[in-house]
Structures are given as C-alpha cells and as structure tokens.
N, CA, C and O atoms as a GROMACS GRO file, in nm:
protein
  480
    1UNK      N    1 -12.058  -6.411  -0.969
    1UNK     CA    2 -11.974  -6.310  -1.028
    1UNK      C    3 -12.026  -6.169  -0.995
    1UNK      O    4 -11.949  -6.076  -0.973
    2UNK      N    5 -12.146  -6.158  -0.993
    2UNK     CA    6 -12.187  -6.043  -0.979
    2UNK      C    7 -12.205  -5.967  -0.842
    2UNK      O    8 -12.226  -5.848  -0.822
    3UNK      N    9 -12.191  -6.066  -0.759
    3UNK     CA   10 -12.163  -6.049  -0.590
    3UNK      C   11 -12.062  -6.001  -0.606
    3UNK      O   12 -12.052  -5.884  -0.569
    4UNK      N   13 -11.958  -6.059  -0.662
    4UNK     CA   14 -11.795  -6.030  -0.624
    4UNK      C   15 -11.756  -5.887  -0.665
    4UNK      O   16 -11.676  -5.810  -0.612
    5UNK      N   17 -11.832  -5.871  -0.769
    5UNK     CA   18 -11.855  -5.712  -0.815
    5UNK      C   19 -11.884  -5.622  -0.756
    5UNK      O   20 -11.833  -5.510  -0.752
    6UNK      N   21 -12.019  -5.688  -0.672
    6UNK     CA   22 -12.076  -5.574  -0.611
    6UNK      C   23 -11.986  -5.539  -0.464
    6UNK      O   24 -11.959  -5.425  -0.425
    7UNK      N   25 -11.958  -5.645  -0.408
    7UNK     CA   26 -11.869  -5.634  -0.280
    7UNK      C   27 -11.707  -5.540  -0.295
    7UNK      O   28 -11.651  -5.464  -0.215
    8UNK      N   29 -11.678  -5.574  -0.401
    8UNK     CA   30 -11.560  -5.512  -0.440
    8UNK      C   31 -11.549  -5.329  -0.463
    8UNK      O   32 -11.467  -5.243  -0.430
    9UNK      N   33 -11.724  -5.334  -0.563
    9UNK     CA   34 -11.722  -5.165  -0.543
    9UNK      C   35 -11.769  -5.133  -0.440
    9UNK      O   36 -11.785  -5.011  -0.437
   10UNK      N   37 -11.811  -5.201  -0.318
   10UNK     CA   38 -11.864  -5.129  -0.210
   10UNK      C   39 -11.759  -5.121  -0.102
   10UNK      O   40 -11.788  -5.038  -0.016
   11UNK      N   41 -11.649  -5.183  -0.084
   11UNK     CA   42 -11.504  -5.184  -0.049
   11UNK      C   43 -11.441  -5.050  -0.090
   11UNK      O   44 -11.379  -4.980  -0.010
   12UNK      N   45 -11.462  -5.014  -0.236
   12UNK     CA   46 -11.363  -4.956  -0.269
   12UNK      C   47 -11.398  -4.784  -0.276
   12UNK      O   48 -11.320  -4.690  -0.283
   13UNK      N   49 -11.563  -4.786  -0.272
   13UNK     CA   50 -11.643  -4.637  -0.253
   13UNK      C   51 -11.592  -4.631  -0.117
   13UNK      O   52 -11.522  -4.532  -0.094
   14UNK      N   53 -11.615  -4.744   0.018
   14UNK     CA   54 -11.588  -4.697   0.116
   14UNK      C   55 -11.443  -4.656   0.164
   14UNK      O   56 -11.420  -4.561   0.239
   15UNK      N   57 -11.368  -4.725   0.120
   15UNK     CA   58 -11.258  -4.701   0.127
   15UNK      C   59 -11.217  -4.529   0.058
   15UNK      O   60 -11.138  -4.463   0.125
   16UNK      N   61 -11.262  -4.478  -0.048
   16UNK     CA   62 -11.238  -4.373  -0.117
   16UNK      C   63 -11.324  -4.243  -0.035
   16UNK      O   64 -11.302  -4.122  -0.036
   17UNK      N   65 -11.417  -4.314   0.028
   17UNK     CA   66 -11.527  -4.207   0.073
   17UNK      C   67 -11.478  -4.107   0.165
   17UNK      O   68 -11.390  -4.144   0.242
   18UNK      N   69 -11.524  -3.967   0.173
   18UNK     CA   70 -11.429  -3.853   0.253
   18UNK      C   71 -11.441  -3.898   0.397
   18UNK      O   72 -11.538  -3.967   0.427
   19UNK      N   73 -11.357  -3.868   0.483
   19UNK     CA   74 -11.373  -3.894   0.639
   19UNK      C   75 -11.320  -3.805   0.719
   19UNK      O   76 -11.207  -3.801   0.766
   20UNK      N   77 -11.432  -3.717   0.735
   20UNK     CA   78 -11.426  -3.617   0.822
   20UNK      C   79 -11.369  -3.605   0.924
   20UNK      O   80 -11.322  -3.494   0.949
   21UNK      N   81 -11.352  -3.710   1.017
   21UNK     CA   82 -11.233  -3.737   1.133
   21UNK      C   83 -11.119  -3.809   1.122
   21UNK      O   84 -11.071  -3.878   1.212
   22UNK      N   85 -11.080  -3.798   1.030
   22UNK     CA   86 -10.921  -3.886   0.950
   22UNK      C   87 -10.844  -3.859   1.068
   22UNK      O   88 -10.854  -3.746   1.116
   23UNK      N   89 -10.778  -3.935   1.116
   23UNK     CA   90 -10.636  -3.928   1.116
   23UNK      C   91 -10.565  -3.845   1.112
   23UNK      O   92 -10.540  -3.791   1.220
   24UNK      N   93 -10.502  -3.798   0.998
   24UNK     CA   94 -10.448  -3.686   0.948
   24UNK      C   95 -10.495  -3.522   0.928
   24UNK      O   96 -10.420  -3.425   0.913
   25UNK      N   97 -10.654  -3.523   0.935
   25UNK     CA   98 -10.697  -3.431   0.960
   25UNK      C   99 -10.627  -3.272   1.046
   25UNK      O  100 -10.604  -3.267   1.167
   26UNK      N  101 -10.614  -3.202   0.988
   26UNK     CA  102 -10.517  -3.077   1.088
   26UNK      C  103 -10.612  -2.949   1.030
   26UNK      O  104 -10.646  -2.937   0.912
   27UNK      N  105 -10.640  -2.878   1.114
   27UNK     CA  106 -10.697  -2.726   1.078
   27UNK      C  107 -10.615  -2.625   1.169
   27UNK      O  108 -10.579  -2.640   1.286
   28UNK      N  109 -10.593  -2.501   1.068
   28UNK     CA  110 -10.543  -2.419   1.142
   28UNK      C  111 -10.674  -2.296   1.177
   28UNK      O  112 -10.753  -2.247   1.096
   29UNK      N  113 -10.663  -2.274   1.305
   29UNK     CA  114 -10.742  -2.155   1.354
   29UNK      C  115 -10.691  -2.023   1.376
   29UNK      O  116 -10.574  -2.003   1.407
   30UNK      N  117 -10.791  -1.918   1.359
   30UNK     CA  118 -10.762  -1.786   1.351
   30UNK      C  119 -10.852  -1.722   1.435
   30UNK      O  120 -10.962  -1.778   1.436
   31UNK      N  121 -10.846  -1.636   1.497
   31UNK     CA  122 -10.924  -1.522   1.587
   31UNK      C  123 -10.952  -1.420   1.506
   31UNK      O  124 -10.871  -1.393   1.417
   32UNK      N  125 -11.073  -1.342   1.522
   32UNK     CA  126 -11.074  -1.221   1.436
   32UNK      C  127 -11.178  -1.123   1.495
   32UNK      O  128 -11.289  -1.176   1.508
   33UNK      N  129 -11.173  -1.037   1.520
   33UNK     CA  130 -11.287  -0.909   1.543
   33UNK      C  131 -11.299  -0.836   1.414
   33UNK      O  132 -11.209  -0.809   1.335
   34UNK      N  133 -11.452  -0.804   1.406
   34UNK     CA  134 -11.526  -0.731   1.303
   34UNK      C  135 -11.618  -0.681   1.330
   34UNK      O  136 -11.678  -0.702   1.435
   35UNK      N  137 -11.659  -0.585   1.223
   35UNK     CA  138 -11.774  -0.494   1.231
   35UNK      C  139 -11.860  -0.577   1.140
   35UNK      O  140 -11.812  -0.594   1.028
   36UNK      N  141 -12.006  -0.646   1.170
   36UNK     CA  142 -12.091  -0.691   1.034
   36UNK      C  143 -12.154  -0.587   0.968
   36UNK      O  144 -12.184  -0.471   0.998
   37UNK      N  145 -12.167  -0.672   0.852
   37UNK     CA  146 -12.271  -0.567   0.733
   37UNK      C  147 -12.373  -0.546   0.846
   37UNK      O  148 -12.398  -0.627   0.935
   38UNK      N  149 -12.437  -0.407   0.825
   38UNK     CA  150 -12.572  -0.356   0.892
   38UNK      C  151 -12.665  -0.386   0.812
   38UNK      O  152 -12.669  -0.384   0.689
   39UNK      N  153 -12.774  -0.424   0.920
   39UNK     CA  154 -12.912  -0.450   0.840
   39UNK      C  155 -12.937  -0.374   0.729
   39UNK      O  156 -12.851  -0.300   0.681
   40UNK      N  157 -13.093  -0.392   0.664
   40UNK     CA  158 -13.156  -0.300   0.569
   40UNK      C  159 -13.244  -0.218   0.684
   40UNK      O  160 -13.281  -0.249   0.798
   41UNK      N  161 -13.262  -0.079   0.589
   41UNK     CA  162 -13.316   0.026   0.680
   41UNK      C  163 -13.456  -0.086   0.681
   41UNK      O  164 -13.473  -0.198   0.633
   42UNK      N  165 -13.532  -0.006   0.749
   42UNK     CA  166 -13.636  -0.103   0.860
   42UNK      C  167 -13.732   0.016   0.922
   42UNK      O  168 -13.688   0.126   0.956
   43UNK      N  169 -13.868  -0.026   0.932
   43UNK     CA  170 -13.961   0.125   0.964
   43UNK      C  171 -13.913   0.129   1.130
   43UNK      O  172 -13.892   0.238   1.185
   44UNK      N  173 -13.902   0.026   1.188
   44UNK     CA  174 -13.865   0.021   1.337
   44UNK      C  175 -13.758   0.014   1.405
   44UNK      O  176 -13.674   0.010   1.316
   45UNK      N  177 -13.705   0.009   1.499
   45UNK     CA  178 -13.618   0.006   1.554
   45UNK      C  179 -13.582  -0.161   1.595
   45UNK      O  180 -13.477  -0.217   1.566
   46UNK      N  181 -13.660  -0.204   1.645
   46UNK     CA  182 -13.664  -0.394   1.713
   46UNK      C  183 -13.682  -0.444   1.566
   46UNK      O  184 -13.632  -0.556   1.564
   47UNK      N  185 -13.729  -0.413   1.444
   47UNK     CA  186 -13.764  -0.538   1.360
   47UNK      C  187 -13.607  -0.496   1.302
   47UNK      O  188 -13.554  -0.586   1.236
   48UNK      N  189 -13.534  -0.382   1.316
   48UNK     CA  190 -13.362  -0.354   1.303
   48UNK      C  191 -13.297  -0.482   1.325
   48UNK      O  192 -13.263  -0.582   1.261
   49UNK      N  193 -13.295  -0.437   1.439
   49UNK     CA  194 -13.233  -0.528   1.560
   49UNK      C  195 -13.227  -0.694   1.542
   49UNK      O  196 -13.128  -0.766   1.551
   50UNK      N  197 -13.362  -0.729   1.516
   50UNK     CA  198 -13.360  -0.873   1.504
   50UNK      C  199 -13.328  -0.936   1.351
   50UNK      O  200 -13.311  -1.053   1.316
   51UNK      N  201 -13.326  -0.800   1.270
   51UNK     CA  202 -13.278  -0.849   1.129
   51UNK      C  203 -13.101  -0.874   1.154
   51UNK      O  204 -13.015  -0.936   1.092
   52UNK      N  205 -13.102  -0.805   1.253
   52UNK     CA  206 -12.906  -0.747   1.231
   52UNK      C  207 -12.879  -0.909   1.283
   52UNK      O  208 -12.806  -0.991   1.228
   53UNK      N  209 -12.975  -0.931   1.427
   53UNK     CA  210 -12.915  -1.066   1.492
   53UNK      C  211 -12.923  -1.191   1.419
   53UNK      O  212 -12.843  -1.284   1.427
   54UNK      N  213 -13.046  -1.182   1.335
   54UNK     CA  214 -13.067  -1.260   1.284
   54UNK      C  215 -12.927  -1.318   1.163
   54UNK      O  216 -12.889  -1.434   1.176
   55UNK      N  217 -12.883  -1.257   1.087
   55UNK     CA  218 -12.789  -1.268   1.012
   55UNK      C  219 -12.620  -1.262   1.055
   55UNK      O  220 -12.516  -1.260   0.990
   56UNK      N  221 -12.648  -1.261   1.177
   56UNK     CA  222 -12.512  -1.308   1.246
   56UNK      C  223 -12.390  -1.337   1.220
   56UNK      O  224 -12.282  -1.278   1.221
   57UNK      N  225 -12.461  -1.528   1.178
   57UNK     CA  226 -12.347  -1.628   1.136
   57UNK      C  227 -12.348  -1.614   1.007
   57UNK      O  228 -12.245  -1.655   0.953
   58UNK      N  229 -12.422  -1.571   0.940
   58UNK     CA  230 -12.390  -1.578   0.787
   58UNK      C  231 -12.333  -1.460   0.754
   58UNK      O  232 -12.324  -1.441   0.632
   59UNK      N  233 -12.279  -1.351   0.844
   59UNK     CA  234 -12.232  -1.226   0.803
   59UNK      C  235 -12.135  -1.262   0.881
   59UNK      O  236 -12.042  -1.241   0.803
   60UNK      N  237 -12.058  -1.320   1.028
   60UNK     CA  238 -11.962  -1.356   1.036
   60UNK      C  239 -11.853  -1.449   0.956
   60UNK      O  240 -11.730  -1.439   0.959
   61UNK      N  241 -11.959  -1.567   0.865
   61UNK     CA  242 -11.873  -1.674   0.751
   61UNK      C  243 -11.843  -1.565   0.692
   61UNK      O  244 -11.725  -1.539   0.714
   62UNK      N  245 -11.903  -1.475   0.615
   62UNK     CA  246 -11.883  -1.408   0.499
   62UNK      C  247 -11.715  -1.341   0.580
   62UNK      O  248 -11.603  -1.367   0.536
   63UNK      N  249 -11.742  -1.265   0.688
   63UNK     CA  250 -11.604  -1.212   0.749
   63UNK      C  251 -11.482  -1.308   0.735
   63UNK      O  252 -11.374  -1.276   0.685
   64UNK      N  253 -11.513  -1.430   0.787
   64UNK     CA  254 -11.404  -1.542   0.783
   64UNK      C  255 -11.323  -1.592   0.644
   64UNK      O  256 -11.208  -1.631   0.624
   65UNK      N  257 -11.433  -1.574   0.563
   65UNK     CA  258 -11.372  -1.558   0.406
   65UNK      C  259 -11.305  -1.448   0.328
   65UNK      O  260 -11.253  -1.451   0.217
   66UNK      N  261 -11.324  -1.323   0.442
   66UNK     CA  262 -11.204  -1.209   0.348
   66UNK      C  263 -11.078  -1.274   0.410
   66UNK      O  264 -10.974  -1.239   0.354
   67UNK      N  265 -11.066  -1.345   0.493
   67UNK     CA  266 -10.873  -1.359   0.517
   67UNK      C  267 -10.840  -1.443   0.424
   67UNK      O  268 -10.739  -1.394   0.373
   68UNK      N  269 -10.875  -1.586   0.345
   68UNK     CA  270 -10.849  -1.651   0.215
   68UNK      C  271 -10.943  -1.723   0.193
   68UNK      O  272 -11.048  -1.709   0.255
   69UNK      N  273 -10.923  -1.829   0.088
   69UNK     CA  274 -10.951  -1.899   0.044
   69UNK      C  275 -10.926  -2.018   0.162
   69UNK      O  276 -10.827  -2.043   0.231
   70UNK      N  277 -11.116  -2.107   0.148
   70UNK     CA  278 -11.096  -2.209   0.218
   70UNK      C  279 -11.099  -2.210   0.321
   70UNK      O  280 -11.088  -2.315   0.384
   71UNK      N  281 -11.120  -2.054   0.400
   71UNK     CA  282 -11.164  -2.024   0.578
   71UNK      C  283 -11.322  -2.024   0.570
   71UNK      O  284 -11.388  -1.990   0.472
   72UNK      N  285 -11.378  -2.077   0.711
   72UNK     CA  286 -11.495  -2.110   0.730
   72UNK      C  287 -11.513  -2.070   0.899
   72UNK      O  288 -11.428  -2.102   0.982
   73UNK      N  289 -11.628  -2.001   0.931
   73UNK     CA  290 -11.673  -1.977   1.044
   73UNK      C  291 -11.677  -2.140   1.169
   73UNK      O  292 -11.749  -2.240   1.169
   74UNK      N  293 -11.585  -2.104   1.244
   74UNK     CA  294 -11.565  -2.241   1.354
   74UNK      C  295 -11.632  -2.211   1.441
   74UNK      O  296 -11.694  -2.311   1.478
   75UNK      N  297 -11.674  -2.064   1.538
   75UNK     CA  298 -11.771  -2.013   1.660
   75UNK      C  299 -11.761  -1.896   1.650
   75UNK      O  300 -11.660  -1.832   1.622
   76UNK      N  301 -11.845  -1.864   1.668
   76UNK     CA  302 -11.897  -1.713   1.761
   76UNK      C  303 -11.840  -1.702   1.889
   76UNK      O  304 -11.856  -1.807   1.950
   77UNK      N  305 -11.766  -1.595   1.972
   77UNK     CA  306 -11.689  -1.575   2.060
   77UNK      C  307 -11.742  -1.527   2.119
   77UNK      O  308 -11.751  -1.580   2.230
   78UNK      N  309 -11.807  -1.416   2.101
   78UNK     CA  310 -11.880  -1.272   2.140
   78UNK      C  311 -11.967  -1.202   2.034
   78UNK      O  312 -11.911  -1.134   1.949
   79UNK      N  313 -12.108  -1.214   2.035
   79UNK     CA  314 -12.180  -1.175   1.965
   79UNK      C  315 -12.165  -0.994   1.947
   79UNK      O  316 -12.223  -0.930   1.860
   80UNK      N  317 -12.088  -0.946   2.033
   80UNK     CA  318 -12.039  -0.809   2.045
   80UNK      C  319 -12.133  -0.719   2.073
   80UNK      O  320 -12.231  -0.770   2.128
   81UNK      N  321 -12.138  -0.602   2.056
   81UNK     CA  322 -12.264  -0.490   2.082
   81UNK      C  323 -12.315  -0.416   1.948
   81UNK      O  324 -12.253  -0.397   1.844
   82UNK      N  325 -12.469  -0.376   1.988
   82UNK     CA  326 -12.559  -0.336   1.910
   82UNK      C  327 -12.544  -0.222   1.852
   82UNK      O  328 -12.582  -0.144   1.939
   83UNK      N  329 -12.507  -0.148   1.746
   83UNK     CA  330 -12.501  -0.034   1.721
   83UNK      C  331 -12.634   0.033   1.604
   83UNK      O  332 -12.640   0.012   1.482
   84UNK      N  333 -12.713   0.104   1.675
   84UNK     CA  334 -12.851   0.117   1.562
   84UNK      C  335 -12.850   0.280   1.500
   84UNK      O  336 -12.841   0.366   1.587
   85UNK      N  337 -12.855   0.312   1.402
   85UNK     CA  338 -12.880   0.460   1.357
   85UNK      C  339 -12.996   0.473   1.273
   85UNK      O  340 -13.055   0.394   1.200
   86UNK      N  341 -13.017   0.632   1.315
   86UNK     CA  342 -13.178   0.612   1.246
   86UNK      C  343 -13.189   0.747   1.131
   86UNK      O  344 -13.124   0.849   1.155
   87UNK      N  345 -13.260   0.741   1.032
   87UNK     CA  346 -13.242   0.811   0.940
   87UNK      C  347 -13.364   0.934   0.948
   87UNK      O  348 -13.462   0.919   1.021
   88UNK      N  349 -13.344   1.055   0.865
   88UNK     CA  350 -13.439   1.168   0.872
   88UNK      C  351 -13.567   1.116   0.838
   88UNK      O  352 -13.665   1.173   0.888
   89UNK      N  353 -13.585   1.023   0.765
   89UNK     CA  354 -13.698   0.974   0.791
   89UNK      C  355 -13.801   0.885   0.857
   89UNK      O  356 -13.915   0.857   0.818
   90UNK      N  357 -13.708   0.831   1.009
   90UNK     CA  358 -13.732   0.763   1.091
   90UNK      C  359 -13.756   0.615   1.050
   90UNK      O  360 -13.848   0.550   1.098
   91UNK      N  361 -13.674   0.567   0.963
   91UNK     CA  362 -13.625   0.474   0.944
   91UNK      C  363 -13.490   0.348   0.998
   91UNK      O  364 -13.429   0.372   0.894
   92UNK      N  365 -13.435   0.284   1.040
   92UNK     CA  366 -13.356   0.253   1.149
   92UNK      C  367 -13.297   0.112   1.078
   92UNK      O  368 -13.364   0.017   1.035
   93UNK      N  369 -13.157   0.126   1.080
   93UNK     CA  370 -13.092   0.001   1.069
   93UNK      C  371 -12.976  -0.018   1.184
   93UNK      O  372 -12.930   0.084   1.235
   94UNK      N  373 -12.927  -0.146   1.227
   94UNK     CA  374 -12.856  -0.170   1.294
   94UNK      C  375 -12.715  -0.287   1.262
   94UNK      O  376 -12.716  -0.376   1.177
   95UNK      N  377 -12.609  -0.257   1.352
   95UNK     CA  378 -12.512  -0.293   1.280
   95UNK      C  379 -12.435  -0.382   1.439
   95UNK      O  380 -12.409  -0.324   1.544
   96UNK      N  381 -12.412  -0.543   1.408
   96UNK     CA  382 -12.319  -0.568   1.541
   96UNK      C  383 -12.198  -0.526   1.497
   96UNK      O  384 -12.140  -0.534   1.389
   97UNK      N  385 -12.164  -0.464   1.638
   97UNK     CA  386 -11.981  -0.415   1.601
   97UNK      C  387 -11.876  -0.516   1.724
   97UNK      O  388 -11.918  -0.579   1.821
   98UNK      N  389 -11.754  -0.503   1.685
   98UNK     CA  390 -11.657  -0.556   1.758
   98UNK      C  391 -11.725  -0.726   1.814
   98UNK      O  392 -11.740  -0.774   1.927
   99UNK      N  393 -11.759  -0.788   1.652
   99UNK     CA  394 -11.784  -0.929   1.688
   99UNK      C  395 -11.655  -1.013   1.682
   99UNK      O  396 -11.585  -1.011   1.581
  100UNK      N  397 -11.604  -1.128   1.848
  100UNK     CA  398 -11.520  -1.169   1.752
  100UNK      C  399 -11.569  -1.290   1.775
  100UNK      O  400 -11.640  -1.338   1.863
  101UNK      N  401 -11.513  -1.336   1.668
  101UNK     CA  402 -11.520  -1.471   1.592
  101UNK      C  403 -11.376  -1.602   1.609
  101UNK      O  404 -11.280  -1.568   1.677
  102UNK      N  405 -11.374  -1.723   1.554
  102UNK     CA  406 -11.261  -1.820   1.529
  102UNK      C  407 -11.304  -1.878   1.406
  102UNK      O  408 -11.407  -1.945   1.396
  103UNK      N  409 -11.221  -1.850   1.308
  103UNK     CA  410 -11.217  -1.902   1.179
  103UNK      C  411 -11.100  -2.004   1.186
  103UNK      O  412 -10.986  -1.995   1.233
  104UNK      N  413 -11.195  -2.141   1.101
  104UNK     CA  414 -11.063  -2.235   1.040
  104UNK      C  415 -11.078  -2.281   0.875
  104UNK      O  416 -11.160  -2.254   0.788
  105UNK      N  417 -10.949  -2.367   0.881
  105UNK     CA  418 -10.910  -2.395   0.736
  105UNK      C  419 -10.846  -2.526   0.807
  105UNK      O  420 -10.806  -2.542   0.923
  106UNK      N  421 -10.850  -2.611   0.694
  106UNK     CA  422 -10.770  -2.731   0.666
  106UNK      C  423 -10.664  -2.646   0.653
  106UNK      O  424 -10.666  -2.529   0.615
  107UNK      N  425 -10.548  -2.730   0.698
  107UNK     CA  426 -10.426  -2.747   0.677
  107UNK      C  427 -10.408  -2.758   0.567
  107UNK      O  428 -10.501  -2.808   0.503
  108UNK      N  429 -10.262  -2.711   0.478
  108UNK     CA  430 -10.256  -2.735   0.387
  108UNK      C  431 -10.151  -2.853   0.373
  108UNK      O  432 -10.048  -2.861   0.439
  109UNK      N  433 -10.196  -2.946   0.273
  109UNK     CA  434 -10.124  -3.105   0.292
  109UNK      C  435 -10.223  -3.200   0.402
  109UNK      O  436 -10.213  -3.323   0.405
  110UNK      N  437 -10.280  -3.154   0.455
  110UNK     CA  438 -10.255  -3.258   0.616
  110UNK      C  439 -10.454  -3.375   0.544
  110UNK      O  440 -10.495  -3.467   0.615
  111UNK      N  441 -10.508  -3.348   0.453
  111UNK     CA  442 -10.609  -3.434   0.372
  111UNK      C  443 -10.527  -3.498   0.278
  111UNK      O  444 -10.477  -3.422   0.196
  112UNK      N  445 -10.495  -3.640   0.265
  112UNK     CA  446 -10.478  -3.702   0.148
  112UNK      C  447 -10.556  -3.802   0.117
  112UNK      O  448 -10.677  -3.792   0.138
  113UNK      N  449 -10.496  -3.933   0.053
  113UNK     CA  450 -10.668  -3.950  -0.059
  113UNK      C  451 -10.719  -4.087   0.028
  113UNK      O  452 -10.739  -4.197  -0.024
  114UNK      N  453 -10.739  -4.053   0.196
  114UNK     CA  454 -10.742  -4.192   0.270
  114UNK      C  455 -10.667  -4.342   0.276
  114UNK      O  456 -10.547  -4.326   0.254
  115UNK      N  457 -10.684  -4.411   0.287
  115UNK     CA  458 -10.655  -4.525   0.280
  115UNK      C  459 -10.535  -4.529   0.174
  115UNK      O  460 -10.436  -4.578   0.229
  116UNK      N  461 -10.509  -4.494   0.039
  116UNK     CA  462 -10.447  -4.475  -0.070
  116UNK      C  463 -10.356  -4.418  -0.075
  116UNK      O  464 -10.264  -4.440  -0.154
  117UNK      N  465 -10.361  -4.305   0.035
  117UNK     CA  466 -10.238  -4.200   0.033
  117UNK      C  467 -10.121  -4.273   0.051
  117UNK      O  468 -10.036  -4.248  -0.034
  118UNK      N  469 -10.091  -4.349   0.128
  118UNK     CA  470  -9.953  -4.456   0.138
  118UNK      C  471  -9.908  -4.533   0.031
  118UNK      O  472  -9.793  -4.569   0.005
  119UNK      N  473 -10.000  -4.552  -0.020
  119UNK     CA  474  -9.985  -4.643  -0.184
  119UNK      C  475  -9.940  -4.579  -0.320
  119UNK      O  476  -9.848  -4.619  -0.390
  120UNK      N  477  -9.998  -4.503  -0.338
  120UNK     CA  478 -10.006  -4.433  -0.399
  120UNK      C  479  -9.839  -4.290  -0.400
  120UNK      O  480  -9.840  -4.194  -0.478
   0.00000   0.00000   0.00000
C-alpha cells in the first residue's frame, strides 16, 4: 500500500512539476537601448571603469524591468561605450551609454498547468 502511494505522488509531482521547455512555451522579445546607472564616485579612474563594467547585467535587468512587469534580461547586444566624468575633487565615476540590450517575457496565456491544462 505504501508503494502505491509513494509511486502515485511521484507521478503526480512530476507530472505538476514546471517545464521550462513545454511545448507551449512562447516569449515575446523586445530590443532596447539605454543609458546605465553610473558607477559610485571612485578615487580612480580604472577602479570607475571596472565598477561601471562590472554591473552591467544587473543594471541592464534592472533596464528590462522599467518596460513591465515580468520582463527579464535575454542578452547583451552591445555593451555600448564608456562615458567617465571626473569631479573637482578628482574623484571619477563612469557610466555605459547607448547599451542595447533584448528583453523577454512569457507570453501571456501561452504557460498552462502542463499535462492538466487539457483536463482541466
């Protein structure tokens, strides 16, 4: 009895379990150029620079999320060009400009609840 149990919930987790390459799966993609947030000022010019590069993709997602809800960074297109300014007190931050990017989203509708969706 307790086999039959166990086989049955392990059928039915797998069956329920998310699947990233469904079938039905659909995303729509978007193109986008942006300016990223600029580093923090910085005593140097290069430790600028590699803060700005460094934060890239996580300042491009953040871009991909002002168009809605549920957009997510898909690639980097063009890491774009370096723009650095330096302050009266020889301090220096830098900013990538004209990055573009491809943001996606699920489709809306096109995930239903696997296996179930027909039944249901």
């Amino acid at each position: 009895m307790k086999k039959y149990i166990y086989i049955c919930t392990v059928i039915v987790l797998a069956a329920c379990s998310p699947q990233p390459n469904a079938p039905g799966t659909k995303y729509d993609y978007q193109s986008k150029v942006a300016d990223l947030k600029p580093s923090l000022w910085q005593k140097d010019k290069d430790t600028a620079l590699a803060k700005a590069k460094a934060k890239v993709r996580k300042y491009a997602n953040s871009e991909c999320r002002t168009i809605d809800y549920g957009w997510t960074l898909n690639e980097l297109k063009n890491p774009g060009e370096t723009r650095c300014e330096e302050r009266a007190d020889g301090k220096f931050r830098c900013q990538l400009a004209q990055v573009e990017m491809e943001c996606r989203r699920l489709s809306p509708g096109s995930v239903g609840m696997g296996p179930f969706s027909k039944i249901l």
